[in-house]
C-alpha atoms as one frame of an Amber mdcrd trajectory, in Angstrom:
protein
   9.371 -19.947 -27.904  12.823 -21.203 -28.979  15.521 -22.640 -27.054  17.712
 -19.020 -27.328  14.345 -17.335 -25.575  13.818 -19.737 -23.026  17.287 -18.937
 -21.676  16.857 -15.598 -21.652  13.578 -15.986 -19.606  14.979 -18.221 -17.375
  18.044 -15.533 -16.896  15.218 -13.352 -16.575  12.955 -14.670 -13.766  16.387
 -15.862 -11.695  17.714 -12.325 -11.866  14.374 -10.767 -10.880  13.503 -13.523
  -8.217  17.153 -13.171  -6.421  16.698  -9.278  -6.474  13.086  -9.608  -5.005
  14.062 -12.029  -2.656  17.361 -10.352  -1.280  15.710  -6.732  -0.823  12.867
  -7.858   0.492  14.776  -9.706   3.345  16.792  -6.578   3.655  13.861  -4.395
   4.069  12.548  -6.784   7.058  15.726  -6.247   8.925  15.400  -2.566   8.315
  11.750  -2.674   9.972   9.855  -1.979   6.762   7.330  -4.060   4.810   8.604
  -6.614   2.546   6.712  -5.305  -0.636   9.160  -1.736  -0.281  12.594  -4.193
  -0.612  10.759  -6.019  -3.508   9.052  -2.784  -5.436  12.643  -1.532  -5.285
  14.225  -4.232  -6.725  11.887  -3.796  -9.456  12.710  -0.234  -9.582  16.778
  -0.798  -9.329  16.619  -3.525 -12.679  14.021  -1.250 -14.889  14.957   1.033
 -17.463  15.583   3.946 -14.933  18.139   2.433 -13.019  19.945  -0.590 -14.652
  19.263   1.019 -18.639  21.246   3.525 -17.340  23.998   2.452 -15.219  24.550
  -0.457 -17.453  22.853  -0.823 -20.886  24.526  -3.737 -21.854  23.631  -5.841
 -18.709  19.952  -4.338 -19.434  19.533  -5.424 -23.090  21.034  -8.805 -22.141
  18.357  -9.837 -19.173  15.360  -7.553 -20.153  15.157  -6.934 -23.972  11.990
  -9.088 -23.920  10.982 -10.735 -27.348   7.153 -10.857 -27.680   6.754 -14.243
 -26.443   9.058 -13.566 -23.196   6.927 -10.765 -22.981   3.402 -12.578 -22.738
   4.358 -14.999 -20.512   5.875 -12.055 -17.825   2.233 -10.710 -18.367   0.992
 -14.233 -17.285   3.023 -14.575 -14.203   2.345 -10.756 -13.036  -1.480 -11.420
 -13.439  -0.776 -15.348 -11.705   1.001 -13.244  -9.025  -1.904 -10.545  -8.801
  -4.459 -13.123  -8.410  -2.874 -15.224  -5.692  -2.133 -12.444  -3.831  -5.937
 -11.494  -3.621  -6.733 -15.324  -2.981  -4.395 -15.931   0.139  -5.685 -12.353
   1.264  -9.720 -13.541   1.348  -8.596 -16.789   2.338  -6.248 -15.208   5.846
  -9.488 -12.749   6.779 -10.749 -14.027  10.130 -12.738 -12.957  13.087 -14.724
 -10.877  10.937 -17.868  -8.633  12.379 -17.257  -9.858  16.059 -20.271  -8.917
  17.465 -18.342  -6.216  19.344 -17.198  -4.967  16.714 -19.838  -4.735  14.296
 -21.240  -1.374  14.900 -17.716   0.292  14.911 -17.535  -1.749  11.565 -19.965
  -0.179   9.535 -19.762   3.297  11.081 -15.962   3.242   9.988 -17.544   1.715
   6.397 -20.278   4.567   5.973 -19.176   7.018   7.629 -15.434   6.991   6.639
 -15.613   5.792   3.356 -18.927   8.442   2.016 -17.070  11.144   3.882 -13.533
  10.582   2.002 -15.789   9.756  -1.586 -18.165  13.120  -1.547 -15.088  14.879
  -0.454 -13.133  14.033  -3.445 -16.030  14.004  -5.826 -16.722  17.121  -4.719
 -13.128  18.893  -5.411 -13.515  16.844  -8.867 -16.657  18.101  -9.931 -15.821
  21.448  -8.790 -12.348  21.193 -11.058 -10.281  21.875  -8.080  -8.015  18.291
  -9.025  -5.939  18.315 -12.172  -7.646  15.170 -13.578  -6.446  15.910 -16.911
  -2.496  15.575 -15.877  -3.686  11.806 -14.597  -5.557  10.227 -17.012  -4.442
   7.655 -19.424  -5.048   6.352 -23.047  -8.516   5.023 -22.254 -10.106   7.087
 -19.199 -11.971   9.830 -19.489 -12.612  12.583 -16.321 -15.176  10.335 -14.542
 -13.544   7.249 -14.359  -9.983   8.880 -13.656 -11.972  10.973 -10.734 -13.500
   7.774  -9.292  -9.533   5.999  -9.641  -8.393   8.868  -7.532 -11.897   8.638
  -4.822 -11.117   4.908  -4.113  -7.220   5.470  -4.090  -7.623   7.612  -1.343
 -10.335   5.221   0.829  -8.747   2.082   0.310  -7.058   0.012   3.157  -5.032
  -2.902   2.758  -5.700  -6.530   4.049  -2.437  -8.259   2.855  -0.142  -5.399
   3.475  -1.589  -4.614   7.259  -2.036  -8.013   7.553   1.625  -9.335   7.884
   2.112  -5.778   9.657   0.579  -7.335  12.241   1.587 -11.003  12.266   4.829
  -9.404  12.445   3.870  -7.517  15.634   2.559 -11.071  16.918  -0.932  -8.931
  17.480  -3.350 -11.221  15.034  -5.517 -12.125  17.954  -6.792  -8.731  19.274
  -9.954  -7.137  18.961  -7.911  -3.745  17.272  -7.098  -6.860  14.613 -10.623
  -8.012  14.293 -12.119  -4.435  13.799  -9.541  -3.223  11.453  -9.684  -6.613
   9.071 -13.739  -6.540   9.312 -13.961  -3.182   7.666 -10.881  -3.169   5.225
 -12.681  -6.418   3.880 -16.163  -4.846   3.891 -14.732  -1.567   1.964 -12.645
  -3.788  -0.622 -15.704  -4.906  -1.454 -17.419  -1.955  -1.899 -14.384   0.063
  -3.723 -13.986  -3.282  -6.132 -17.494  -2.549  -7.329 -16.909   0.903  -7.859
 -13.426  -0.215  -9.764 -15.626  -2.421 -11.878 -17.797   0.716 -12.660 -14.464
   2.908 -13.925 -13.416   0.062 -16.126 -16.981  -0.192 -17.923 -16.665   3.343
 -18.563 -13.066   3.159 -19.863 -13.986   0.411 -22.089 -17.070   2.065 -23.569
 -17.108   3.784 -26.743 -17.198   7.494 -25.994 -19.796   8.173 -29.114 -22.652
   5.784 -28.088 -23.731   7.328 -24.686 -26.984   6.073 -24.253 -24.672   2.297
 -24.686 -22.751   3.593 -22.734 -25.227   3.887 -19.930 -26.683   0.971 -20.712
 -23.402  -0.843 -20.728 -22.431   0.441 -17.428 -25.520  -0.139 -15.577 -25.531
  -4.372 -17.111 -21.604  -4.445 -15.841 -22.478  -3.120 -12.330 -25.419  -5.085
 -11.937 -23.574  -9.027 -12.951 -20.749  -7.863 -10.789 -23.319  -7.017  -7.928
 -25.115 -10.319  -8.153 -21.474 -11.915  -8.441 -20.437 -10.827  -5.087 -23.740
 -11.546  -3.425 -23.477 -14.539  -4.356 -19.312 -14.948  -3.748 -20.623 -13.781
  -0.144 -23.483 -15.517   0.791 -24.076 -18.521  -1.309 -20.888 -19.716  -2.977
 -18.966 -20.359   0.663 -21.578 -22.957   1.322 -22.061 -24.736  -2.287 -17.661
 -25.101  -1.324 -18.454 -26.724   1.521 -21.199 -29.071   0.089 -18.616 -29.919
  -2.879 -15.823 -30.410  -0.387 -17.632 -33.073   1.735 -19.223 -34.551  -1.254
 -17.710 -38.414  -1.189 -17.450 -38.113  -5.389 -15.214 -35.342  -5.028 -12.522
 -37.341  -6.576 -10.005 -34.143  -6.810 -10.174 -33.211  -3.272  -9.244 -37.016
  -2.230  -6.184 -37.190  -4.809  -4.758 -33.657  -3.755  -6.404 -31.383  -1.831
  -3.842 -28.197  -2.780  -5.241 -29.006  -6.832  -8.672 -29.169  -5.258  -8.463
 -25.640  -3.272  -6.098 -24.072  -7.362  -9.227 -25.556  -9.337 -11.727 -23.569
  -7.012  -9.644 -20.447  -7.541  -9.836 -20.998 -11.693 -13.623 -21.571 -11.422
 -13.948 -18.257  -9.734 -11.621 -16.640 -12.319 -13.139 -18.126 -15.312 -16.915
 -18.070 -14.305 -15.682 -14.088 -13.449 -13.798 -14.184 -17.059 -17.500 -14.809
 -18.911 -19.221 -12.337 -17.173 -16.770  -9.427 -17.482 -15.988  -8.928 -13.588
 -12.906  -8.260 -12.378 -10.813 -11.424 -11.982  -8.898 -10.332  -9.325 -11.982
  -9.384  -7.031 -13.247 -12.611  -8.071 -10.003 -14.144  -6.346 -10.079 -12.364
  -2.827 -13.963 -13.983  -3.068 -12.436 -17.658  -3.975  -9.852 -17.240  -0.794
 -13.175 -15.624   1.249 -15.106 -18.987  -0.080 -12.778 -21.850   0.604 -12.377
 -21.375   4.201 -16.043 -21.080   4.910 -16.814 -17.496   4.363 -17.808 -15.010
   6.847 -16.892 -17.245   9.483 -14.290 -18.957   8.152 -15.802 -22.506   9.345
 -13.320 -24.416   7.259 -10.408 -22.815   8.277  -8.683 -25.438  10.188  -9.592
 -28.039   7.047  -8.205 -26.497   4.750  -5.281 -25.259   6.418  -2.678 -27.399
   5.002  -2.971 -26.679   1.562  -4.131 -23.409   2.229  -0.212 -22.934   3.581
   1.057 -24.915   0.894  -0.240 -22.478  -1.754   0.618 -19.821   0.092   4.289
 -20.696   0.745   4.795 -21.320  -3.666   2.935 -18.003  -3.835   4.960 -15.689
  -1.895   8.032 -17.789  -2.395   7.835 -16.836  -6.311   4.656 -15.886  -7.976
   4.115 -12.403  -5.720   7.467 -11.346  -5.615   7.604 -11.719  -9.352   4.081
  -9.496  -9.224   5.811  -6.795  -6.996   8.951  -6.757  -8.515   7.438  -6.309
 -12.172   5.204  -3.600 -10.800   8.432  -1.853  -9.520  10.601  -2.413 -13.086
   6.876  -0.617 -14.980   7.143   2.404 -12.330   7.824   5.608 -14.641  10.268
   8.410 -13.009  11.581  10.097 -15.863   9.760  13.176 -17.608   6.720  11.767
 -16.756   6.659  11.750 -13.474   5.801  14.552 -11.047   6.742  14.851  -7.764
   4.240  17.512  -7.167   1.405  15.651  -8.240   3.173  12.800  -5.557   3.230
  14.874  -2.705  -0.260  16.462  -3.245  -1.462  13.287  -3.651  -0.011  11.779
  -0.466  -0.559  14.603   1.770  -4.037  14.991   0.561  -5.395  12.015   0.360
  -3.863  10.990   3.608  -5.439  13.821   5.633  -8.937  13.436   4.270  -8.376
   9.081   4.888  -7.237  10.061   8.326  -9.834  12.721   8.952 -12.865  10.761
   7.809 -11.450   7.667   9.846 -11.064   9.620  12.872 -14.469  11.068  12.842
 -16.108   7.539  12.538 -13.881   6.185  15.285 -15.350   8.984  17.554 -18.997
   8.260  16.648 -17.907   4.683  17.844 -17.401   5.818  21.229 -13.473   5.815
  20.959 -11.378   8.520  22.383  -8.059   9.877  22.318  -5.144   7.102  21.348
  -7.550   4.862  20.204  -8.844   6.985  17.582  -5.356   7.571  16.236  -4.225
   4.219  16.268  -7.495   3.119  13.881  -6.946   6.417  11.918  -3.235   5.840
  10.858  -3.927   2.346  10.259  -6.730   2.393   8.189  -4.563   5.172   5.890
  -2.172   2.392   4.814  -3.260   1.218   1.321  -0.431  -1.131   0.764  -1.638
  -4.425  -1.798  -4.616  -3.272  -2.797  -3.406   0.538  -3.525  -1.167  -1.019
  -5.538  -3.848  -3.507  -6.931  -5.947  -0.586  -8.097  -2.733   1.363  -9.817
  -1.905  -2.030 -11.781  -5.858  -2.280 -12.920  -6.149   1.107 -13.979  -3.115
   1.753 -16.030  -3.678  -1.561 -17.387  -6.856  -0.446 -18.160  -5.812   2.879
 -20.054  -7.263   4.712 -16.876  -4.735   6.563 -15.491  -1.508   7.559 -16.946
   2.195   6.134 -15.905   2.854   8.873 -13.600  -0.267   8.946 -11.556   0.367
   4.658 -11.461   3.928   5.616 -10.201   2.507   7.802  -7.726  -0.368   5.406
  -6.658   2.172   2.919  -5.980   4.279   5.004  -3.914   1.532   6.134  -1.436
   0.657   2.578  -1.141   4.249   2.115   0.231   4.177   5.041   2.362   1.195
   4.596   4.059   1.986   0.900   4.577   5.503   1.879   5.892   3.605   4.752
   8.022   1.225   2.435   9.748   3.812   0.102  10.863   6.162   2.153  12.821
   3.354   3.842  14.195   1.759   0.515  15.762   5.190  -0.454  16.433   5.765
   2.768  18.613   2.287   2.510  20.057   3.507  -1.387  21.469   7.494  -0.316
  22.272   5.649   2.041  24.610   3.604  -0.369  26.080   0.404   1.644  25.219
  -2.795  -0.592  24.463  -4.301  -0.592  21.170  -7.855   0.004  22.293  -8.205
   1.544  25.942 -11.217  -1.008  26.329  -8.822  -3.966  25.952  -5.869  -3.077
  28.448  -3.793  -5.820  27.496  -3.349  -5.976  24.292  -0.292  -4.551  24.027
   3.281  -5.493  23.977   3.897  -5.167  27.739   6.435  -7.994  30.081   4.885
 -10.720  30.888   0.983  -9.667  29.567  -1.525 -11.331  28.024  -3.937 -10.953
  25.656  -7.422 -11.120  26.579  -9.953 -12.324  23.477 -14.058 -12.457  23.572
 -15.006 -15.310  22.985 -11.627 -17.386  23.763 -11.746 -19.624  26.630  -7.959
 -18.924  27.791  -5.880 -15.482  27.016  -3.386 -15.567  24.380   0.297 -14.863
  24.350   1.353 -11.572  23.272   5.264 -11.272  21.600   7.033  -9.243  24.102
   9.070  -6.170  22.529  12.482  -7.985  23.348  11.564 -11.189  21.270
């Protein structure tokens, strides 16, 4: 890289990281997630917006030369994979014991109603797949794209939804996290299972199958062993007294866990950034998260560089690649939001009322499971990458991620300006003067954020 395209990267990165920065504060003020002020920032310097308004200012910051290019594509994927890793790393409180049968009914019963629902309208060619599938897919794998689009629910998005609401120590919290972790598991294997297909040859089927079947089962055995051994083999290596890395700097220590995960997941072909969210789930203990409070500090520390640069540079590319010219179809947007919404609510609903819940309470877990938010947007960036899905189902992916996200907030936030509880078996949790909330397990109740703070 010369000196000339240094300088225009640098121009590059401070114009993007300002814009990022700026909306995204503006969007908190507004009440909306951060990711919609930095996704439009992206949009508002891409070649819809800025190419337009001002194509000189647009050649000047974003004519990329090759080598600009490849190391944007490095920072996006940096900014992709540290997202996932302070995502498994924040989970907590997981499968509280009473929580754990409302857990898995909202994880089988939820998730296998919304996936034979859509297979179903794909198989029985009721869903344009054709108008949504890219370079590389092929009906199946653009079908399954669309199946975990519509199930998936967000841990980082819903996450600072509700550290912003100052509710991160309720039970609604602890349920909600449990399963969106347990399904992101589950929908990342099925991800890994498009992805074979789009990378197999389309002449060799019997390879194909055989191909398929190898990938699925190495990514399998990589998250059993992500989930139940790797977390403790961390903790051995942590407390080990030749652990010279750990001693010298513990934030390189916790980075150079991350790259093992990423590189051991490189050579064996699974996903790298599922491999991440199972580094972050590792390095604080696992299910439990028994070495939270150890690795806090540098935990923090890599999560203030990564949201203070690397994932706003993530979001704000993925909001310069979104496509709304020809391409894009706000029909196929609407359907998709509507529809996919009303089966993720539907299914959600019907598994929160096998639980035993009733009335607001099965609302409140409906609407908030719907929001997709990081990894909706996760899965659109994997899938066009991978020639999957075309730039105008990736547009609209991304903007039902948003929409959602933006949908479960002010919901909650309504639910709490009321002074309504988030589960009627927990009373106080809610937003109420002077309350507390009360949390199994906790030997004195915790502070709740009143609505005037």
């Amino acid at each position: 890289m010369s000196a000339v395209e240094f300088g225009q990267f640098v121009l590059t990165i401070a114009t993007l990281l300002i814009a990022v920065h700026g909306l995204g504060y503006l969007a908190e003020k507004w009440k909306q997630p951060r990711i919609v002020g930095e996704i439009i920032a992206g949009i508002l310097l891409g070649p819809f917006v800025l190419k337009l308004i001002a194509p000189a200012a647009y050649i000047k910051i974003f004519a990329f030369s090759p080598d600009v290019n490849t190391v944007l594509g490095f920072l996006y994927q940096l900014g992709l994979i540290l997202l996932m890793f302070c995502s498994g790393a924040e989970t907590r409180r997981l499968l509280a014991k009473e929580n754990r049968k409302n857990t898995f009914l909202l994880l089988t019963v939820s998730d296998l109603a919304s996936f034979a629902l859509v297979l179903a309208l794909g198989f029985a060619n009721l869903l344009p797949l054709h108008l949504l599938t890219g370079t590389n897919g092929q009906p199946i794998s653009t079908l399954l794209i669309v199946a975990i689009g519509t199930a998936v629910c967000s841990i980082p998005v819903i996450s600072r939804i509700f550290w912003d609401l100052g509710i991160m120590k309720t039970r609604f919290v602890s349920l909600i996290l449990g399963y969106a972790l347990l399904e992101d598991l589950a929908l990342w294997t099925v991800l890994a299972f498009a992805t074979a297909l789009a990378k197999a040859p389309g002449t060799a089927q019997q390879g194909v199958g055989s191909g398929v079947a190898s990938h699925i089962g190495i990514t399998l055995v990589y998250t059993l062993l992500g989930l139940l051994v790797a977390p403790g083999l961390v903790k051995r290596l942590s407390n080990a007294k030749w652990n010279v890395l750990y001693m010298a700097s513990p934030v390189g220590y916790v980075i150079s866990v991350l790259m093992a995960y990423c590189a051991l997941a490189a050579v064996l072909d699974v996903n790298l950034q599922f491999a991440a969210l199972l580094a972050g789930y590792g390095i604080v203990g696992g299910l439990y998260g028994t070495q939270r409070e150890r690795f806090a500090e540098p935990l923090d520390a890599v999560s203030k560089i990564s949201f203070g640069f690397f994932v706003p540079i993530y979001f704000g590319l993925i909001g310069y690649k979104l496509v709304f010219g020809r391409e894009f179809s706000f029909t196929i947007l609407l359907v998709f939001l509507i529809g996919s919404s009303l089966i993720s609510i539907g299914s959600s609903a019907l598994a929160a009322r096998m639980g035993g819940f009733r009335g607001l309470d099965i609302v409140n877990i409906a609407v908030t499971t719907n929001a997709r938010g990081g990894p909706g947007i996760v899965l659109a960036s994997v899938a066009y990458d991978a020639g999957i899905i075309n730039a105008a189902f990736y547009t609209t992916l991304v903007i039902t991620a948003v929409v959602t996200s933006q949908m479960a907030g002010a919901w909650l936030r309504f639910v709490l300006g009321k002074g309504w509880p988030l589960l009627s078996t927990n009373p106080d949790e809610t937003w109420g003067q002077g309350k507390t909330v009360e949390i199994p397990g906790q030997l004195a109740p915790q502070p709740v954020r009143n609505i005037a703070a």
